[in-house]
N, C-alpha and C positions, 0 to 999 in steps of 0.2 A: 458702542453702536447698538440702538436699540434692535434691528435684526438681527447682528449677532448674537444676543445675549438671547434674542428668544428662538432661535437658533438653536446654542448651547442647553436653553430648557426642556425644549422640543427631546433632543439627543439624549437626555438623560433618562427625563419621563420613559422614552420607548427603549432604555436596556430598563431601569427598573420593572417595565412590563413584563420582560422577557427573564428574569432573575428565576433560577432554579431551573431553562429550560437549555438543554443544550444539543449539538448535532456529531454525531461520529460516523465518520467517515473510513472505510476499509480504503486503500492504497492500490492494488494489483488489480487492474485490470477495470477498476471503478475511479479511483483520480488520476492514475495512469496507464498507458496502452503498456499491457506486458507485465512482465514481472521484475521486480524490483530490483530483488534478491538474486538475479541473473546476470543487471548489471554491476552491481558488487562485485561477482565472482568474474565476468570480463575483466573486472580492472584487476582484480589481482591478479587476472593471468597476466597482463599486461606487466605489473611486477616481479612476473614471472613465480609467484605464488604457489603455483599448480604448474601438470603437464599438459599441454596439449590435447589426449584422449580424453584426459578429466573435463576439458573446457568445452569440448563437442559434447560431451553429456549433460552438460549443462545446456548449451544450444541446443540438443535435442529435447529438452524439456521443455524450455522457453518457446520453442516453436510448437510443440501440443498445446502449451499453456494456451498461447494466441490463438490459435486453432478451436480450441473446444473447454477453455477453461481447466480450474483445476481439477488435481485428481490427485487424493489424499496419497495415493502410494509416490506420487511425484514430488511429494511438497515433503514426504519424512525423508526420498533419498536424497534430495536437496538439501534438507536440515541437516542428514547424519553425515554429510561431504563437508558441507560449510563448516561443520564444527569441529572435525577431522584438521581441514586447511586450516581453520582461525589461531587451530592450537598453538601457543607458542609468541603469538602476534599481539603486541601492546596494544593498550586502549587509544592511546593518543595515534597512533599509526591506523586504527578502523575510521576514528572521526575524521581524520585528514582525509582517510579516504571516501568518507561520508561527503562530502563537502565536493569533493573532485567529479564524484558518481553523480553527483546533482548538477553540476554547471556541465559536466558534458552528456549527461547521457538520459538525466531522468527530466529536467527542464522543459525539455520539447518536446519531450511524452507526456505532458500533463494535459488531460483533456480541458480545452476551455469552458466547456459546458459544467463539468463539475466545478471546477475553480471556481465559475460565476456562484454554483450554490454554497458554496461553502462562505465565502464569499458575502454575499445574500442574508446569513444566519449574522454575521460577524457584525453586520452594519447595524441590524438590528438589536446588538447587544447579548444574541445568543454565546456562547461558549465554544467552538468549534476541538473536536480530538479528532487523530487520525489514529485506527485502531487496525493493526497489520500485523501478520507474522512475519514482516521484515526486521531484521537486529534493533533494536532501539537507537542505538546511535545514528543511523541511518534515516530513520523514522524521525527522530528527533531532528535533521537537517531540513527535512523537507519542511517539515510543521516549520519550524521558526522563518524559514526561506519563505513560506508562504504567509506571515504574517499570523497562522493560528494559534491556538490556546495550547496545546502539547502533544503529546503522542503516546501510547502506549503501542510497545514494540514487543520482542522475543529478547530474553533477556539473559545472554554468555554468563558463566562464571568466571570469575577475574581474583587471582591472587599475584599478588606486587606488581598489580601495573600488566599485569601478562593474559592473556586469557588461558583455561583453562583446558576448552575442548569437549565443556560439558554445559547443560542450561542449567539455571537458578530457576526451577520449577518446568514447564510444559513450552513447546513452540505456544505462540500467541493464535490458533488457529480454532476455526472452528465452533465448539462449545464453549473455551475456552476464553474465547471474545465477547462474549454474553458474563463472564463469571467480573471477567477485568473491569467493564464498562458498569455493572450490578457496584464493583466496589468503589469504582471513582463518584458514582449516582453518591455513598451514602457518607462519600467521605466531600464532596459539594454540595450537601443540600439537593441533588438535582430531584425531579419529577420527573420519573420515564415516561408516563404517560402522556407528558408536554415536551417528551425530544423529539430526534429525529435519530435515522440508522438508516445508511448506504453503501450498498453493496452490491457485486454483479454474482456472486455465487450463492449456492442451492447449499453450501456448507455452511452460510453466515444465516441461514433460517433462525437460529434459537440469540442470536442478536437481533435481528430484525424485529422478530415478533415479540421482544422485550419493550420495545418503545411503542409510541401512541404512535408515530408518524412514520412506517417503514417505507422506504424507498428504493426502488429499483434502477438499476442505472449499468449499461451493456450487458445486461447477465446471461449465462446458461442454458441448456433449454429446461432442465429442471426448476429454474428460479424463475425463468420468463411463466412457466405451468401455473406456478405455485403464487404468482402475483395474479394473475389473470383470474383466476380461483379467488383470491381473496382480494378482489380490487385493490393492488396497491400499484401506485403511480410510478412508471416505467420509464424512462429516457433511454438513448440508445445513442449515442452519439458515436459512433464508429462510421461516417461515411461511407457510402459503397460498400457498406459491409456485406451485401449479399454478392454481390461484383467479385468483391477481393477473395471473400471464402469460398467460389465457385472455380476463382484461377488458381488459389491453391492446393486444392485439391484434385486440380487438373495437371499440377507441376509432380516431378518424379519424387518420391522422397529423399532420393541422394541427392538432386541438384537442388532444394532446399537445403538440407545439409550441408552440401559444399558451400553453399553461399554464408551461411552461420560461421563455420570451420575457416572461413578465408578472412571471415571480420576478425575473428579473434587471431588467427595465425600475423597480420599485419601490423602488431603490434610486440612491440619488446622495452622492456626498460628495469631497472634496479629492483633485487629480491625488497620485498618487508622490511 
């Protein structure tokens, strides 16, 4: 069919355009409401993983998270819990639960507004990565689940199949995410000053300002400052977000917490 075939030409010509340029994408709180790495640690309470006190401290983080973004001392005691708990727990047993944390819990937190961009980049023949300090097997679900190019995650030590309790270098956070994305640029040919980088925190600054196309998307008030200051294009797709964060902080702190502490208490099922 001669329109399909020019079609098919069309499609090629516009990723050949697009070759060497690509889009990464932060995870937490920019292609999903929340933090990722919160619902991991549900389901493992869920398998009973952890205790109960452990899992409310998780919920009480997850609920600052949402509240006011990150905050670097939240996200290393998260990391140095998570890797405490992982110790001991096979790789194939984190992917299944990779897998399980996405059809229930991460799925319908995915903001549609980024999905479209990401999205957007893909049709075009851009390269799409998701770049998170969430585990990589984790990270690696969602990418593939969404149809993207791959993920760079936070990466466990693993001996025989076991993890170890320790990381193979640094969490994925931060400066850190600028060094990862500098390496996949030179190990693809890419052009950062023809990507893109998305993100809603004021910690992903030295990613953002690595690429020609920085973009803002629910962030901080320090990132919200710091785009406004350097004209870069903003989205916000949190509805009612001025609504929702005026009734939360009109709610007690304990009865947000009991309501965290009643989600995870609801659930029980078989250790690791």
């Amino acid at each position: 069919m001669p329109e399909e075939k020019n079609a098919a030409v069309a499609g090629a010509a516009e990723a050949q355009k697009h070759t060497g340029e690509a889009a990464f994408f932060d995870v937490d709180n920019t292609l999903m409401k929340g933090a990722s790495l919160f619902h991991v640690a549900r389901k493992m309470y869920e398998r009973k993983a952890f205790t109960l006190p452990q899992a409310a401290g998780f919920a009480w983080k997850q609920f600052k998270f949402v509240m006011r973004g990150e905050n670097m001392e939240d996200v290393h005691a998260v990391r140095d819990s998570a890797l405490t708990l992982a110790a001991g727990i096979t790789v194939d047993d984190i992917k299944a639960l990779g897998e399980e944390v996405y059809d229930e819990m991460i799925e319908s937190r995915i903001w549609p507004g980024t999905k479209a961009l990401a999205e957007q980049h893909l049709r075009v023949g851009r390269k799409v990565w998701l770049v998170t300090a969430t585990p990589i097997e984790v990270a690696t679900v969602i990418s593939t689940r969404l149809g993207l190019t791959g993920a760079l995650g936070t990466v466990g030590e693993v001996h025989e199949g076991m993890y170890t309790g320790k990381l193979v270098g640094d969490i994925l956070h931060g400066p850190a995410k600028a060094v990862a994305v500098q390496l996949v640029a030179e190990r693809e040919g890419l052009d950062l000053d023809h990507c893109w980088a998305y993100s809603d925190s004021a910690n992903d600054i030295p990613l953002l300002t690595m690429v020609g196309h920085p973009v803002v998307i629910n962030p901080d008030a320090k990132l919200r400052r710091h785009a406004r200051d350097h004209n870069w294009p903003v989205y916000d797709f949190r509805s009612g977000r001025r609504a929702a964060t005026l009734g939360l902080k009109a709610a007690t702190v304990g009865g947000a917490i009991y309501g965290l502490w009643r989600g995870f208490s609801r659930f029980r099922g078989p250790r690791l």
